[in-house]
N, C-alpha and C positions, 0 to 999 in steps of 0.2 A: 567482406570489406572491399570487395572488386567494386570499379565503379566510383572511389571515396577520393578524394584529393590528399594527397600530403597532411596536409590541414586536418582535415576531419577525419582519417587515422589516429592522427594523434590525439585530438580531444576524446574520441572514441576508447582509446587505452586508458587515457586520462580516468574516463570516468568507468572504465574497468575496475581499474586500481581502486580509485575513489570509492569503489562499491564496496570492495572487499576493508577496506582499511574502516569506514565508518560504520560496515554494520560491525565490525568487532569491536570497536571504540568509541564509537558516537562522535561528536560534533567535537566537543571539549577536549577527547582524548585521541581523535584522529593527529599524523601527522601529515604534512607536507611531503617534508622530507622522503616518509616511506612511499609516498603513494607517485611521487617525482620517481626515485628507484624503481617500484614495481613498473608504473609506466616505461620505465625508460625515456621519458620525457624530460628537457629542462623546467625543474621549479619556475623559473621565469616566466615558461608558455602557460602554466596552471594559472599565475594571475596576472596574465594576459588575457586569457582566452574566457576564465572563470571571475576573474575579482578578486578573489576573498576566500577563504577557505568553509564560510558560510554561505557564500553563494554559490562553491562548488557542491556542498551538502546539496543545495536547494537543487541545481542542477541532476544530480545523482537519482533525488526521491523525484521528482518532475521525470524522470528520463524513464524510470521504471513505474512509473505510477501510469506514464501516459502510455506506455504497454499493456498494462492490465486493464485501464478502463477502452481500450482497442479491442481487448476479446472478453471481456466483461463488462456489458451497456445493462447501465441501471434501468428497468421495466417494472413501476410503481405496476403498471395490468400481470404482472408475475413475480411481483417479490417473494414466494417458496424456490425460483429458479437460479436468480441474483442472487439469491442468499446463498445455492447450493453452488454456481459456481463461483461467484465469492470464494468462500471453501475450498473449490479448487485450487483456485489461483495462489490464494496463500498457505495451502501445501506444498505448491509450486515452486514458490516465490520465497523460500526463507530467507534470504537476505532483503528484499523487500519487507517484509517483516520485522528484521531486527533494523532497519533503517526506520520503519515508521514508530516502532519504539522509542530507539532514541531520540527521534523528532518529537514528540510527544510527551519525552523525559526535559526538554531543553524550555526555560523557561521563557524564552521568548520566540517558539515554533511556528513555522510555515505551513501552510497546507498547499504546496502550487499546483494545483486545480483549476484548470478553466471555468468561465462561469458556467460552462452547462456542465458541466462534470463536481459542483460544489454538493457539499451535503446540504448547505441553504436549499440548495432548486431540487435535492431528492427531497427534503423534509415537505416543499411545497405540493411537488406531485402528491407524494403522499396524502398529503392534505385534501386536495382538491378530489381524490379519490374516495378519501374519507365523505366527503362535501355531496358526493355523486350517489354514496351507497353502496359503493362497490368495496369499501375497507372499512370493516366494523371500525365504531368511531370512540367505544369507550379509552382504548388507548391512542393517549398523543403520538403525533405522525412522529417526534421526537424520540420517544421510546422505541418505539416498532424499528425507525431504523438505526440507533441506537444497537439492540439486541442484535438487528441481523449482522452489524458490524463486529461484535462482540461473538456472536456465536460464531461467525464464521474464519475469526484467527483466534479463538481459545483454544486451539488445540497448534498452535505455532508458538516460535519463541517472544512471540506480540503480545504474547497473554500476560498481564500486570500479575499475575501470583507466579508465576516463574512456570517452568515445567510443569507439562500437563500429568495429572492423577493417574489417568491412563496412560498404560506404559510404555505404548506402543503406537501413537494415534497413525503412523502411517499402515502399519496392518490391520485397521480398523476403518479407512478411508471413508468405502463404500459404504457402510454401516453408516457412519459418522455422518456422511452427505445426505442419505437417506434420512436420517435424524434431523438434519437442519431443516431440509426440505418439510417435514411431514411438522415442525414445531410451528416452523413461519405458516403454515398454510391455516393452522390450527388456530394461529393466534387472529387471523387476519378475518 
């Protein structure tokens, strides 16, 4: 935090707080209140700084989303890699995970993605790849990454059937990476 102003300490705790309180409760069931206390922050400065306790959501998945897509860059020329470390990241990342759950649970959800970082401009590359020859074409660019998103937090708390079958997926990681890597290559 060396380096930060007054200011941006605080938002920074803010959306500390913020991290912790909605991936436990989601959007609906986050409070203010707690996440004012865990900050140490006046409620005041949260929508101040934030808005809305929706726009602090938004703030939150935006903040840690644009961490991941920093050391995970989508490469339609190697989606077995993306896919694998995809994988990583959201072993990594479990409250990123249970934040894009709940975003995803919330019937009127955000995706705050830049436009080069949208699933629209992966599905295109995709495509255009497909178009080239270089990505067998019998499966939609929609599916392929689809799947790879799917495979690669099915073993996080992001997975819509609840805990994963495996009972253990982090002492299986390596195995588990290997797998995604060697399905997507398979598929593609």
């Amino acid at each position: 935090m060396e380096g930060l102003t007054k200011a941006e300490k605080t938002q920074l705790r803010i959306l500390e707080a913020a991290t912790n309180e909605f991936s436990m409760f989601g959007i609906a069931g986050g409070r203010v209140d707690r996440i004012s206390a865990q900050a140490k922050a006046n409620k005041s400065l949260i929508y101040s700084y934030f808005g809305n306790k929706e726009k602090l959501f938004e703030a939150v998945l935006r903040y840690h989303l644009d961490d991941v897509y920093k050391k995970v860059c989508f490469d339609a020329d190697d989606l077995p890699k993306y896919a694998a470390d995809l994988f990583e990241s959201a072993m990594e990342h479990p409250h990123l995970m249970k934040l894009v759950m709940w975003n995803g649970l919330d019937a009127e959800h955000t995706w705050p993605l830049g436009n080069d970082l949208s699933l629209e401009k992966q599905t295109i590359a995709i495509r255009e790849r497909q178009a080239r020859g270089f990505i067998r074409s019998e499966f939609k660019a929609e599916y392929i990454l689809t799947l790879i998103l799917t495979m690669a937090s099915a073993w996080t708390d992001a997975n819509p059937f609840g805990k994963s079958i495996l009972t253990n997926p982090e002492a299986h990681r390596s195995s588990l990476k290997q797998f995604i890597y060697s399905v997507v290559k398979s598929m593609i």
